[in-house]
Each structure stands twice: as structure tokens, then as C-alpha cells.
C-alpha positions as CSV (number, residue, x, y, z in Angstrom):
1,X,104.6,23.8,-26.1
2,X,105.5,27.7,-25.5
3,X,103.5,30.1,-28.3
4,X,103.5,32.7,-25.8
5,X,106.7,33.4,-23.9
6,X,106.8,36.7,-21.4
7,X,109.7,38.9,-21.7
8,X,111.5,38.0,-18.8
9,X,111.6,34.6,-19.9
10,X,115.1,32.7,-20.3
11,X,114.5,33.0,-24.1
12,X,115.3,36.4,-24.4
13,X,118.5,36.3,-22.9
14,X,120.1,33.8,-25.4
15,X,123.1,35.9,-27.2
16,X,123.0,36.2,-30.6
17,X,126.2,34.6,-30.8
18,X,124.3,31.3,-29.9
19,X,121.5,32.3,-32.4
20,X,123.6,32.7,-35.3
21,X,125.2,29.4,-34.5
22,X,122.0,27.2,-34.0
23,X,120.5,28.7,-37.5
24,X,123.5,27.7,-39.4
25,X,123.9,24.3,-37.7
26,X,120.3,23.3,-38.0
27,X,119.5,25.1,-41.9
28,X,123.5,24.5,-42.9
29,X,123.1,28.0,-43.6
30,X,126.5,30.5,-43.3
31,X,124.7,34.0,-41.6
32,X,126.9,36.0,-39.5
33,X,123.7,38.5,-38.3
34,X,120.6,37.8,-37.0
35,X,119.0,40.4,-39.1
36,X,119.9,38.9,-42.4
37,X,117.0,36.3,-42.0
38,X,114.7,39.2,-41.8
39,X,112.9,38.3,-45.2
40,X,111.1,35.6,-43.3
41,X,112.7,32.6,-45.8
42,X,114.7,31.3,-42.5
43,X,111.6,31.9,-40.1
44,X,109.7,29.3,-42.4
45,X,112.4,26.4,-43.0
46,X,112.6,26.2,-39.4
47,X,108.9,26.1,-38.7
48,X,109.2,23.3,-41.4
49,X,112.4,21.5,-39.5
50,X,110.1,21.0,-36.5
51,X,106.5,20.2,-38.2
52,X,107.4,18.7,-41.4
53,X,105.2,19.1,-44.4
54,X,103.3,21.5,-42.8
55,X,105.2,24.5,-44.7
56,X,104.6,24.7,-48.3
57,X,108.1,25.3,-48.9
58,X,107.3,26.2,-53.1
59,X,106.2,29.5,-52.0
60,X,108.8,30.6,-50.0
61,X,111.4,33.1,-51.5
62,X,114.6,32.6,-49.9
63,X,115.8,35.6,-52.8
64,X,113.1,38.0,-51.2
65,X,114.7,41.7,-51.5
66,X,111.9,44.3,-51.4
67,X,109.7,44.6,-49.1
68,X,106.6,43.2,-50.8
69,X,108.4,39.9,-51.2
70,X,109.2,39.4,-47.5
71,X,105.6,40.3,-46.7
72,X,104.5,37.4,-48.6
73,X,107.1,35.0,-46.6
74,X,105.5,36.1,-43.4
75,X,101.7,35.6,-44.9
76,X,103.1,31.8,-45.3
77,X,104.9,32.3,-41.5
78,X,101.3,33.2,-40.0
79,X,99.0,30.5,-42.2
80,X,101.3,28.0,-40.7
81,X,100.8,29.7,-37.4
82,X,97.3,29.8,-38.1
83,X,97.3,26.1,-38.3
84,X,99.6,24.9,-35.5
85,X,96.9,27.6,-33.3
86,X,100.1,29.6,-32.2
87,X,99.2,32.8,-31.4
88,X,102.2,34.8,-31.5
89,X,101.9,38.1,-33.1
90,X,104.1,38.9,-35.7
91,X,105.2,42.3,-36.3
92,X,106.1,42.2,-40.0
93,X,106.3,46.3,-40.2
94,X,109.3,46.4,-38.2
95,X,111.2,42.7,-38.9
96,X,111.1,43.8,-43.0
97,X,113.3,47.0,-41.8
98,X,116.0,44.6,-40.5
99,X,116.6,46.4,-37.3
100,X,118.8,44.3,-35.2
101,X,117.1,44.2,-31.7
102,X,113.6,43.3,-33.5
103,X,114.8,40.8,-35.5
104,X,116.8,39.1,-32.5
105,X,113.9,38.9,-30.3
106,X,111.9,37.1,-33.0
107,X,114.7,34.6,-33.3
108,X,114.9,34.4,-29.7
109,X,111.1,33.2,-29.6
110,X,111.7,30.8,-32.6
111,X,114.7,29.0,-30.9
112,X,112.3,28.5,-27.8
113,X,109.5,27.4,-29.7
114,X,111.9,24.8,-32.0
115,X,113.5,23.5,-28.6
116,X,109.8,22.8,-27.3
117,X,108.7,21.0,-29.9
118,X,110.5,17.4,-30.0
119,X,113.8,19.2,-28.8
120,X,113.8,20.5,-32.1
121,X,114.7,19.3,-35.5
122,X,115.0,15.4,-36.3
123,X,116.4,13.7,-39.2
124,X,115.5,17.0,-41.4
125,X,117.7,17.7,-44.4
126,X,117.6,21.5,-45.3
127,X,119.4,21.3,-48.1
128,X,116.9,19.3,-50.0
129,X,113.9,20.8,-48.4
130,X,115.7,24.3,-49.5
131,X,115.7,23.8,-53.4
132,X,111.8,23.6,-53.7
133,X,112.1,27.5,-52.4
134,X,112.7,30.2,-54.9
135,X,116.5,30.9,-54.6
136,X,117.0,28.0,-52.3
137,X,119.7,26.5,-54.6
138,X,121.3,30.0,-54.9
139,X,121.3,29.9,-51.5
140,X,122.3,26.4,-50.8
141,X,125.0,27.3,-53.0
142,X,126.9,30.0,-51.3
143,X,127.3,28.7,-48.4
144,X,127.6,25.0,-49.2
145,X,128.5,22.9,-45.7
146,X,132.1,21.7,-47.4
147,X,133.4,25.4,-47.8
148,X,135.4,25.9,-44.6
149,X,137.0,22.3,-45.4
150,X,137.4,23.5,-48.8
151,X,139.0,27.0,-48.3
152,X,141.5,24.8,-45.9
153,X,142.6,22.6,-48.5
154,X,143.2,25.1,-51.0
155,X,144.8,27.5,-48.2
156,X,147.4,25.3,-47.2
157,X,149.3,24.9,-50.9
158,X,149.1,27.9,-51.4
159,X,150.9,28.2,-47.7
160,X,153.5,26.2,-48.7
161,X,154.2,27.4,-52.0
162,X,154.4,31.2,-50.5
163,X,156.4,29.9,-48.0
164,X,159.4,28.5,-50.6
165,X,159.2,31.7,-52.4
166,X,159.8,33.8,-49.2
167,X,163.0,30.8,-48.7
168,X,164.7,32.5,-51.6
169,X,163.8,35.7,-51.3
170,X,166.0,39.0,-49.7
171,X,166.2,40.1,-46.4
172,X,165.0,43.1,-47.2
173,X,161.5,41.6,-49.0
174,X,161.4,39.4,-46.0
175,X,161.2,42.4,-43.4
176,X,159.1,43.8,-45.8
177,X,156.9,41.2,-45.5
178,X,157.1,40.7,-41.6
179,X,155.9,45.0,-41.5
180,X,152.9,43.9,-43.3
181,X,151.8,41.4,-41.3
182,X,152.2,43.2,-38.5
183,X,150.2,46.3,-39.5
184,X,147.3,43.7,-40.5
185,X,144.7,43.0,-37.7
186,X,144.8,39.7,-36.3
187,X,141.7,37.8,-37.6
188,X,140.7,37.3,-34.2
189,X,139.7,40.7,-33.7
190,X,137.1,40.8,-36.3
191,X,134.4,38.9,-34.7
192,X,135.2,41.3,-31.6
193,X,134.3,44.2,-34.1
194,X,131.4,42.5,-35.3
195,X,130.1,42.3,-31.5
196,X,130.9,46.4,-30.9
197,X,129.4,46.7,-34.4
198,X,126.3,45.1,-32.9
199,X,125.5,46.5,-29.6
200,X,126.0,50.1,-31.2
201,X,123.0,49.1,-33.5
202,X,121.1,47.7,-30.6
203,X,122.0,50.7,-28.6
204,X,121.1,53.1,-31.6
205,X,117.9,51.3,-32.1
206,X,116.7,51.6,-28.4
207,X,117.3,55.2,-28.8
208,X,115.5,55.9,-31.9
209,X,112.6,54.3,-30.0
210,X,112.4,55.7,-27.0
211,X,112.6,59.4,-29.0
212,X,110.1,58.2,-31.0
213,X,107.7,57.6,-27.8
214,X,108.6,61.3,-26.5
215,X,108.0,62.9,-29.9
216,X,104.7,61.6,-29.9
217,X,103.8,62.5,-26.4
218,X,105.1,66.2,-27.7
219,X,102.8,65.8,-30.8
220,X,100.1,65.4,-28.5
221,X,100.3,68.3,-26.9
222,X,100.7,70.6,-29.1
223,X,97.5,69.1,-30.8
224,X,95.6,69.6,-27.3
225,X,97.4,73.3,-27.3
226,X,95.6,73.8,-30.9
227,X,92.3,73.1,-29.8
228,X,89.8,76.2,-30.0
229,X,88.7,76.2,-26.6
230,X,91.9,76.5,-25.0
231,X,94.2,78.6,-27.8
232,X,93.9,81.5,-26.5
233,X,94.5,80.5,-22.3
234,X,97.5,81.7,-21.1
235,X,98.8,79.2,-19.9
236,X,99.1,77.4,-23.5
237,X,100.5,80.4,-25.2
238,X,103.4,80.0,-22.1
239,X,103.5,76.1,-23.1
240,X,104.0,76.9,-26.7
241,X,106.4,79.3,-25.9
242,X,108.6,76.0,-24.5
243,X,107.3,73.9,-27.6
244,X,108.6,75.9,-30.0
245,X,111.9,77.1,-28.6
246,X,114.8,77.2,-31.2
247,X,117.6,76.5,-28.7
248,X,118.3,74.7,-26.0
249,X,118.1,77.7,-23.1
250,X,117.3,77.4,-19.6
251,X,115.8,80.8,-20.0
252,X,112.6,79.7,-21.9
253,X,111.2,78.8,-18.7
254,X,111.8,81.7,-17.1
255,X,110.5,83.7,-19.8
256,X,107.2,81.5,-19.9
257,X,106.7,82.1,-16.1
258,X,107.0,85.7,-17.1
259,X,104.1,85.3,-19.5
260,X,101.9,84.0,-16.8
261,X,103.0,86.6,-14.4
262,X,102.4,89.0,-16.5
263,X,98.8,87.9,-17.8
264,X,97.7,87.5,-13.6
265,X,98.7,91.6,-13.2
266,X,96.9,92.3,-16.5
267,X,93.3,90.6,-15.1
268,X,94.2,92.3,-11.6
269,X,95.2,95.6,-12.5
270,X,91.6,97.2,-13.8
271,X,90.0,96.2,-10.7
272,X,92.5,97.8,-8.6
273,X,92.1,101.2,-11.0
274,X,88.1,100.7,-10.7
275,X,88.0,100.3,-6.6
276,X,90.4,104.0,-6.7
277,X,87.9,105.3,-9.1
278,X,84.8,104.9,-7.0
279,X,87.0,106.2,-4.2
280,X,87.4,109.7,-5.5
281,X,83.6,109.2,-6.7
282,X,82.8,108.2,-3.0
283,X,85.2,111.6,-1.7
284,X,84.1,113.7,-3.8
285,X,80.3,113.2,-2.9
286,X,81.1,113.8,0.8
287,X,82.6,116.9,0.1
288,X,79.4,118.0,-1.9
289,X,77.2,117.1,0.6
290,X,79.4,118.5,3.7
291,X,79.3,122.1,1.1
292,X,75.4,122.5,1.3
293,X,75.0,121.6,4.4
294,X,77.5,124.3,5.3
295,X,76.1,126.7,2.9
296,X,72.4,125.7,4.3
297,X,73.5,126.5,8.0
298,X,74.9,130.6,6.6
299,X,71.9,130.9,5.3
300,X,70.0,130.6,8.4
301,X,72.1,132.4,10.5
302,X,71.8,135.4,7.6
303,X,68.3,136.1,8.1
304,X,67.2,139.6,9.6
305,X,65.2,140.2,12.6
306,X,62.3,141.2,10.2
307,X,62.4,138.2,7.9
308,X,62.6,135.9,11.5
309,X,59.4,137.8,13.0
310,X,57.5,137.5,9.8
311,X,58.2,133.6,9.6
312,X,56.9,133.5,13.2
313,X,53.5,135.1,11.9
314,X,52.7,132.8,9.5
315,X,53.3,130.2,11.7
316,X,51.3,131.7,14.4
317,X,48.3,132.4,11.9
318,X,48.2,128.9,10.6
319,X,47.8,128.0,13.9
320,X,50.3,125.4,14.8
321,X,50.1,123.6,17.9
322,X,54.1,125.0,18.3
323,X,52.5,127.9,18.8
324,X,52.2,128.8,23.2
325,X,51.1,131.9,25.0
């Protein structure tokens, strides 16, 4: 028995042409998309087709329309799930939005499980099982399993009957006519334009999430870029300077490489001015020292004979050992 079935299983490449057409034959239901069973109603008549009794089909709502309503189907989905042990998550939040692609992959999973169980439903009647529900017989009653039969008996009188009048009539009412026809689209382009219809949604629907994925890898970031510590780096102001761009401009990276250009001469520049300060400090204490040294060395040579003999004197009376005879 499959309660766990990996994506890449067979099951999930069942079209939902197939789907559509195993829900009405097994329910005798008449739904032409997969997400109209998205109140959970169908979900629980075919648990009950393959485990009968085990559903307590009295409190499911087949009229389910808000949200609320469908929730409480699907808290009657997962007790019986709860019972049977299938562990199967259900994600109610997004099957109650009726997206298409969500909705088909549930069913997908439900036909798998059905077919695994007994090979599926045995000697069931849905129709009686369906008017212990609330709005089964409403249900039951608009698409009863005699309507195709019935719209072709009543279409074919009213064939012939149309088709004596047009006997008698003009030519002209009769071209007429044939114009008409012709500018009608042939009913078997309908289910073709159901199919497009379908794909676009799917397609539309894969989009929407994968922006929602990015969006929220953006939204972290610019959290992380709000955080105290690093607000004021550079570098964030240059990756905020991308975040919150207006247009789409190849530009804005240029202009945020700019930024951190910029900010690396900024931190370089005063140490560059400091180092050319000390040098003229450095220069201009060389040339101080190399001017009393020069005006030391005139004042020597300045000195009379007199002042030269008398320095002699007092070396020679203090009696310095410099002193020879």
C-alpha cells in the first residue's frame, strides 16, 4: 500500500485528462478541472470508495464555499488518515486556494493510493453514499449519470423539427444560416482550449512560485543589510544601492563598484597626506641642524688671535694633560 510516493514516481505523470475522467467515473460526478474538488468533499468520498464506513460521510460538506468550510472537510481527510496510519501530509493552506498544479498533485497521490488499495473501488454506490453529505443531493443532482443520454434524446427532436423548418425556408435564410455555422467554433475545439487554458495556469502558478522563493531570499538580505553591526560597511550601503534601484539599468552596478572604489581612496588617502607631512617635518629638521652646524663652524673661524691665546691660558693653567712643552 503507497502512503508515501516520491516525486518522480509514475503517479505524478498521470494527465489530468485521465484524473478528471477516473473521478467522474468512480463518484458519477461531472467535473471538467481538477481544482474544482478542492473543498476536500471529493478527497473524502473516495477515501470512503476504497475503505468503506470508515468516512463519516454526515460531516462532509460537498456545498463547502469559504474557506472555513473546506478546512473542516480536510480535518475529516486527516482523522481518516490518522486512522488508516497514512502519513501523507496535507497541505490544506494552498489546496483551499484552488491553484491548479497543487490540487493536481494531490489527486495524483489519491488515484495512486485508490489503485493500491484492492485496485480501487468495489461494488460502491456514490450516489447513495453522497446524500448523507451536506449538499450531496444538490450535487448528485446536477450532474445526474442519465444527463448526456438525456440531453441526446431531447437534442435530436429538436434536430429534426429545425431541420423541416429550414426545408421551407428561403435561400437567402438558408445561407444565412450556413454563415453562422461557419463563424461558430467547432465543439471540438473547446476541450483544446480548456487544455491551453490549463497549462497557462500551471505555467502562471510555477512562476508565482519560484518569484516567491527569490523575493524571500531578497527579504533576507536586506534584513542582514539592516543589522547594526554592518549598516554602516561599505559594502552594504553599495548592496543597497542595487536593492533599491527603481529601474532596471545595467548601470547600478557600475555605480555600486564606484561606491566601493571610492570608500578604498577615502581610507588610503590620509595616510598618504600623513607619510608627506612627516617628510617636510623630517626635511625641514635637516636643514636646521645642517644651519647651526654651519653657523657653529663661522664662529670658530671668527675668533681673534687674542681671544685664541687667552683660551690657551686657561687651558694651560688648569693644567690639562693636552698641555706639552
Amino acid at each position: 500500500m503507497a502512503t508515501n510516493i516520491g516525486m518522480m514516481d509514475a503517479a505524478y505523470f498521470v494527465g489530468r485528462s485521465e484524473i478528471l475522467a477516473w473521478i467522474n467515473s468512480t463518484l458519477q460526478l461531472n467535473l471538467s478541472k481538477v481544482e474544482e474538488a478542492c473543498s476536500g468533499a471529493v478527497h473524502c468520498q473516495l477515501m470512503d470508495a476504497v475503505h468503506p464506513g470508515m468516512v463519516p460521510m454526515h460531516k462532509v460538506n460537498f456545498d463547502a464555499k469559504s474557506e472555513y468550510e473546506m478546512i473542516q472537510n480536510y480535518k475529516v481527510l486527516q482523522d481518516v488518515f490518522n486512522k488508516l496510519k497514512i502519513t501523507k501530509h496535507i497541505e490544506v493552506n494552498k489546496l483551499i486556494k484552488g491553484r491548479p498544479l497543487d490540487n493536481l498533485e494531490f489527486m495524483q497521490w489519491m488515484k495512486r493510493y485508490c489503485d493500491s488499495v484492492n485496485g480501487g473501488a468495489v461494488n460502491y454506490n456514490p450516489l447513495e453514499r453522497r446524500e448523507a453529505c451536506k449538499g450531496g443531493k444538490e450535487t448528485t443532482k446536477k450532474c445526474p449519470p442519465s444527463q448526456s443520454s438525456a440531453k441526446g434524446s431531447t437534442a435530436a427532436p429538436k434536430a429534426q423539427s429545425s431541420h423541416n423548418a429550414r426545408r421551407n425556408d428561403a435561400t437567402s435564410v438558408n445561407s444565412a444560416n450556413q454563415s453562422a455555422k461557419a463563424s461558430k467554433p467547432p465543439p471540438s475545439a473547446v476541450p483544446a482550449y480548456d487544455a491551453q487554458i490549463t497549462e497557462l495556469k500551471l505555467s502562471v502558478d510555477s512562476l508565482e512560485k519560484e518569484r516567491d522563493f527569490y523575493f524571500g531570499k531578497l527579504r533576507d538580505i536586506e534584513i542582514l543589510c539592516q543589522s547594526p553591526e554592518i549598516e554602516n560597511l561599505p559594502v552594504v550601503a553599495a548592496i543597497k544601492r542595487i536593492l533599491y534601484a527603481a529601474d532596471d539599468n545595467a548601470s547600478v552596478v557600475a555605480e555600486a563598484q564606484a561606491m566601493l572604489h571610492q570608500t578604498e581612496v577615502d581610507h588610503l588617502s590620509p595616510i598618504a597626506e600623513l607619510s608627506s607631512e612627516e617628510k617636510m617635518n623630517s626635511d625641514s629638521q635637516k636643514r636646521k641642524n645642517i644651519v647651526n652646524f654651519d653657523v657653529e663652524a663661522t664662529g670658530i673661524t671668527v675668533l681673534s688671535p687674542r681671544q685664541r691665546l687667552s683660551d690657551a691660558t686657561d687651558v694651560h693653567c688648569s693644567g690639562s694633560p693636552l698641555m706639552t712643552y
